[in-house]
N, C-alpha and C positions, 0 to 999 in steps of 0.2 A: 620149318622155320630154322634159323641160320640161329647157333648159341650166341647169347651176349656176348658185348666186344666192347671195353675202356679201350678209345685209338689216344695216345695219347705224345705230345710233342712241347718244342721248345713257344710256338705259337699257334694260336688258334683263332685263325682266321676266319672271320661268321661270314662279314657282308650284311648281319644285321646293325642298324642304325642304334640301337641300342645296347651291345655289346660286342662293337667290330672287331676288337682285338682283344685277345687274351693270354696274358702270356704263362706260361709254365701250362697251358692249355689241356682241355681234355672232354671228350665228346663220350658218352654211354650209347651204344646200338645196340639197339634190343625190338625183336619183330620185324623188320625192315624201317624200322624208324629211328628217329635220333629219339633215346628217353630221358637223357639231361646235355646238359652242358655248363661247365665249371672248370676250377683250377684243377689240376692232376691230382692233387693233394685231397681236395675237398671232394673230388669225384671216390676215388679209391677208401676213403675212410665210409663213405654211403654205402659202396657197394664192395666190401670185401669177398674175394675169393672169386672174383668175375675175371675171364679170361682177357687179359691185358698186352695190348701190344706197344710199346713206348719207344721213339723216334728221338732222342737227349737231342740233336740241331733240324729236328721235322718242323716244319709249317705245314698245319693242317688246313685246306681250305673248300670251299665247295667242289667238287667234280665240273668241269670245264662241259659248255651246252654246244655242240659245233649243229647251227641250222639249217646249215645248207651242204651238203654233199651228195657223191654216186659211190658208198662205199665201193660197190665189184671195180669200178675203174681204175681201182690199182692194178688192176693187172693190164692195163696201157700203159703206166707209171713211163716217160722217156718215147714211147712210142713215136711220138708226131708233135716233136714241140718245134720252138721258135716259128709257129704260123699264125696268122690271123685269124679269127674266130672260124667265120661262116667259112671259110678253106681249111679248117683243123676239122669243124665241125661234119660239111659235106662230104668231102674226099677223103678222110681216116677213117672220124672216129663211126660215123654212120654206116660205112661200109664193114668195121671191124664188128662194130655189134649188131650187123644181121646176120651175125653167124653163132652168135651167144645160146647155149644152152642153160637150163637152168642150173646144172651141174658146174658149170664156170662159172657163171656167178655167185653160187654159194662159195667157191673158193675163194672169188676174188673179194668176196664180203668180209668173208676168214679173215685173209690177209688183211685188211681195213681193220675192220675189228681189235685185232693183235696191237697195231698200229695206235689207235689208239688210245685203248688201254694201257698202253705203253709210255704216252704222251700225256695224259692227263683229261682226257675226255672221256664223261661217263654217261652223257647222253646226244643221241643225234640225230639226226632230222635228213631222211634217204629218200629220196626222187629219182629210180631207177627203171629196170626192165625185171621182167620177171621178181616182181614183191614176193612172192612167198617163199622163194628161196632164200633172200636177205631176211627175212621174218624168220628161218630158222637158221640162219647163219648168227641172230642176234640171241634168237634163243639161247645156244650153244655158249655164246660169248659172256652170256650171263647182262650184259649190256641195255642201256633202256634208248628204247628210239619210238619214233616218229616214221612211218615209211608210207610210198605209194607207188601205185604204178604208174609211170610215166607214159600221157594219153597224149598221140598225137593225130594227122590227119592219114599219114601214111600206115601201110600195113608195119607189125609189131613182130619181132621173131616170139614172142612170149604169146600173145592174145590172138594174131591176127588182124582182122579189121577194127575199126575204131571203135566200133558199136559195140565188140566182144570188150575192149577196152572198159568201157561205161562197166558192162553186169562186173567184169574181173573186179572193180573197183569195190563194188558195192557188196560183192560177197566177200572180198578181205575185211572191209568194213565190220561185217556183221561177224565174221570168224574172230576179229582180234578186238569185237568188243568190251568181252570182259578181263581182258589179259592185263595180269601188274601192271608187265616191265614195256610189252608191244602196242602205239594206237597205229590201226590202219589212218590213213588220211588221204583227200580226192586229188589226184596231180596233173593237170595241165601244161603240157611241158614248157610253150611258152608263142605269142604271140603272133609269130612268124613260123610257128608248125600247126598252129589248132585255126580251124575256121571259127568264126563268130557263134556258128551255132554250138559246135564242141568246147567251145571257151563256156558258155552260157549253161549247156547240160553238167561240166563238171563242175562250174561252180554252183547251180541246180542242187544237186547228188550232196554235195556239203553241205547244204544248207537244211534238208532234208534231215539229212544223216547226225547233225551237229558235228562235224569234224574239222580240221584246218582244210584249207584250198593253199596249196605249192603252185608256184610257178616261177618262170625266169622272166623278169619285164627289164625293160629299157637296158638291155648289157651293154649295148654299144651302140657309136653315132650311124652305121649302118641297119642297123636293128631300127633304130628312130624314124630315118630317112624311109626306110619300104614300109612303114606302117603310115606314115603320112602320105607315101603316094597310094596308097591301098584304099586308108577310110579314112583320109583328110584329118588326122588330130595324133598326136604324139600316142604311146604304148600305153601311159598312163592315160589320157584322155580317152582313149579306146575303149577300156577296162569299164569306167567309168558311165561311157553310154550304153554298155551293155550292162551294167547293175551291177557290177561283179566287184567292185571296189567295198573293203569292209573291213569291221575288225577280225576277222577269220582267215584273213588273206595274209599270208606271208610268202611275199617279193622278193626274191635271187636278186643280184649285184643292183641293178636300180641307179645305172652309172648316168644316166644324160636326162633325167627330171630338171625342168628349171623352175626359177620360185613358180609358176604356179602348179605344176605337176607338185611338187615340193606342198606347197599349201592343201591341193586337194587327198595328196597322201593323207596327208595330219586331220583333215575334218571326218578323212575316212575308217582314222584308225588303224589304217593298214600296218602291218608290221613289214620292217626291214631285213634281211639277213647280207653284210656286207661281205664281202668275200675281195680285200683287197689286193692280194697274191695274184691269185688266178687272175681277176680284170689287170693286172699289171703283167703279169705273164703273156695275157693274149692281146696287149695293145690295148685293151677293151676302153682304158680310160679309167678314172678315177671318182666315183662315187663322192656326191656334196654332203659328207657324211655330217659336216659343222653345219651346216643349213638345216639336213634334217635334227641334229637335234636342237638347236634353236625351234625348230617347229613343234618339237614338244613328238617327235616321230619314234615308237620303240622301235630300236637299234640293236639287231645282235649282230653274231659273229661267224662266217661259214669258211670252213675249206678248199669248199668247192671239191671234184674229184682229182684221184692225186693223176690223172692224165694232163691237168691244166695248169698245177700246183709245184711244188709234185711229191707233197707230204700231207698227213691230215694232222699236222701239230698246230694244235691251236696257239700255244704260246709262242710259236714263229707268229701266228696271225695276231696275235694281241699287239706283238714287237712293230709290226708293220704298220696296221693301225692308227697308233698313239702316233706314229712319225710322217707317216706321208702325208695325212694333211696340214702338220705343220710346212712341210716342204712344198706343197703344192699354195697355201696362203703366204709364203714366209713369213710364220707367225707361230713362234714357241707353244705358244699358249691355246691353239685350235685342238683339240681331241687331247684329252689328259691319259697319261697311265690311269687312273679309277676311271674315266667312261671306256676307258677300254677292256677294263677288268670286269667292268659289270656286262657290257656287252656281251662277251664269254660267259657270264654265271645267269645273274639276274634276269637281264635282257634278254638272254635266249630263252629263259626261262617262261620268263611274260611271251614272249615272240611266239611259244610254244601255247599259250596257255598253261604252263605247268609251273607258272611262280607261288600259287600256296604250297606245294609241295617238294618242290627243286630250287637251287640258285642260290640258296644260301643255307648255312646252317644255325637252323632254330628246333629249340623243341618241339617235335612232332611233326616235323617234315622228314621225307625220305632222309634214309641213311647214303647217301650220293655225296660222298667227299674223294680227297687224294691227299695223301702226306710228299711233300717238297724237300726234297734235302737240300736245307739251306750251310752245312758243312763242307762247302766247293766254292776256291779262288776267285770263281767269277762272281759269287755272291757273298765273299767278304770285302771291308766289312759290313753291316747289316743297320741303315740309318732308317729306312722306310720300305716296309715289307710290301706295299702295294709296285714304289717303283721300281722293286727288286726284280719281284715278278713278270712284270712288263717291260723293262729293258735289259733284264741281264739272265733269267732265267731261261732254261730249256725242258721241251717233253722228256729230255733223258734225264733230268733232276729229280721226276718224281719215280717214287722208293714203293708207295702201297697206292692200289685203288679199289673200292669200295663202292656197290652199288645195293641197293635195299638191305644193305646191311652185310652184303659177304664180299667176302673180299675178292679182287679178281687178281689181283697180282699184288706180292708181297714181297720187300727184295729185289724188285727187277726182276722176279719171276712169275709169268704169267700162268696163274694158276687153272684157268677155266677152258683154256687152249690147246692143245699140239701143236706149236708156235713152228718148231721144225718139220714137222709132217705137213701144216695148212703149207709153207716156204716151199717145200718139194716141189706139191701140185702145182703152186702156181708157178713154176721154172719148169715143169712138164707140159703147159701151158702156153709159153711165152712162143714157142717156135711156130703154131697155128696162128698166132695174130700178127708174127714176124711176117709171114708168108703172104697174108692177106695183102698185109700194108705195103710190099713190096711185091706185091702184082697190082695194085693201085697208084705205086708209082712210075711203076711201065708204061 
């Protein structure tokens, strides 16, 4: 166990409805848990001689929840941009990761990791190749995730056949059962790679297993188009005749639902993960994020991988969020700084299933925060701490992050890492997927 820790700053920002802000703020970690919260003053007089760390212009606020990423795909970061999905998808990135070992992936997980931890994200949500290498690339990282193996129709540099895909699933399952900080979970990569019966068996395996089910639904108007000449009904409606629609389900970008896709999300429960970067990066289109949440649809917030991105800074994606659909409605008032800010904490939280314990800071929830140095030009001066956050803040503003209670970086120093050793590997790296991708474009 991790020694006691007073984190303590200029505000303290909970997210609880009950005491959302606090100011001269100060949080007790003790166990991997939070064991109080109070003023600085009132904390320190309880608990004298407890090791203290104090931020005089810190905002302390929940650890930022990113649900949707491929951590390793940093190491495509620039590779094959400005293209449209299913030509970024078919022609690069598919041809560059059947060549992936597990050893490149745990570095490019590295790099991700670093990345975030850097930017203010302390939990995440991974749909990639070869899972047990990011399982210990997260270990390492000291970091809490969500992760799976990415099951599709074609063969797998990691598994092989689809069928190897299924067992891989269900023995990570059972491997990262009891883990703190690691849940395996079932992943379907998405509509347009899995057959009906692959789509059915992995959502099967989670149900079974009680785990989340990942996947990518409706990204794009060509995504929609071949599943309606396929099996006559939109990617949502698909989903749906296959039984596979639920509260367990948490849906990548979800850009071309119309109200009634929209409606049968919301009776299903299903969870969201918006990723508005990337679907604007690949053309992909713009997510009805103001419809889903009128429908009462949990909303979080994803990066997507930094191949499509080409960062995993959540507070670039809060920024983007809170603004594009006022610019796609011309309407101020569609997606506020707070539904964007909980999107990132709570909402990923709930999205994940892990909102009694993540997403905000309360008594006896995990110790998952970050301190914000709010002593920077672009954040004076200081009239409302939520739309500071969401329009004017960056991942390089935050100072400490903290995850079951220890800290991962302190300072802008990343403590749980070899930030410059993992950087190496992957620039020792880059010239094999150079190479690929330029005999692909021959």
């Amino acid at each position: 166990m991790t020694q006691p820790l007073l984190l303590s700053g200029r505000y303290l920002l909970t997210l609880d409805a009950a005491h959302p802000c606090i100011e001269d703020g100060a949080l007790l970690a003790r166990d991997g848990r939070i064991a109080a919260i109070g003023t600085r003053a009132e904390l320190a007089a309880r608990h004298p001689g407890v090791r203290a760390l104090h931020t005089p212009h810190g905002l302390i606020m929940p650890g930022l929840v990113n649900t949707h990423t491929h951590a390793a795909m940093a190491l495509f970061r620039g590779l094959a941009d400005d293209l449209p999905l299913m030509e970024w998808l078919q022609d690069y990135i598919f041809p560059v990761e059947a060549t992936l070992t597990a050893d490149m992936v745990r570095v490019g997980a590295l790099l991700s990791c670093c990345e975030m931890i850097r930017s203010g994200t302390t939990s995440f949500c991974d749909m990639y190749l070869f899972a047990e290498a990011v399982a210990q690339a997260t270990e390492q990282s000291g970091m809490r995730a969500w992760l799976g193996e990415a099951v599709y129709d074609f063969p797998s540099p990691c598994y092989g056949e689809p069928a190897n895909g299924v067992r891989l699933t269900r023995d990570l399952i059972a491997r990262f059962r009891q883990h703190p900080l690691i849940h395996a979970i079932s992943v379907a990569h998405a509509v347009y790679t899995c057959s009906p019966d692959l789509l059915v068996q992995m959502a099967e395996l989670a149900r079974q297993e009680d785990v989340l089910l990942a996947l990518h639904l409706a990204e794009n108007a060509e995504e929609d188009q071949s599943c309606r000449e396929r099996y006559g009904s939109s990617p949502v409606q698909h989903l749906e005749r296959l039984g596979i629609l639920g509260p367990k389900l948490l849906a990548a970008h979800c850009v071309t639902p119309d109200a009634a896709d929209t409606q049968l999300l919301a009776r299903r429960g299903v969870k969201v993960a918006h990723c508005p970067q990337s679907n604007m990066k690949l053309g992909s289109g713009i997510a009805p994020i103001d419809s889903f949440l009128q429908a009462g649809i949990c909303v979080s917030l994803g990066t997507d991988g930094s191949a499509s991105n080409n960062t995993v800074d959540m507070f670039a994606e809060m920024n983007v969020m809170a603004k594009i659909h006022k610019a796609r409605r011309c309407d101020p008032l569609q997606v506020t700084a707070e539904e964007s800010l909980h999107a990132a904490t709570l909402g990923g939280a709930r999205a994940l299933g892990a909102e009694a314990h993540i997403g905000s800071l309360q008594k006896g929830k995990a110790a998952d925060c970050i301190v914000v140095d709010m002593d920077q030009p672009h954040l004076t001066p200081l009239y409302n701490p939520v739309s500071q956050l969401v329009y004017a803040a960056r991942g390089s503003d935050v100072l400490h992050s903290m995850v079951n209670g220890r800290l991962l970086m302190q300072d802008r120093k990343v403590l749980s890492l070899d930030e410059a050793g993992i950087m190496a590997e992957a620039r020792a790296l880059a010239g094999h997927f150079a190479r690929v991708a330029k005999k692909r474009q021959a």
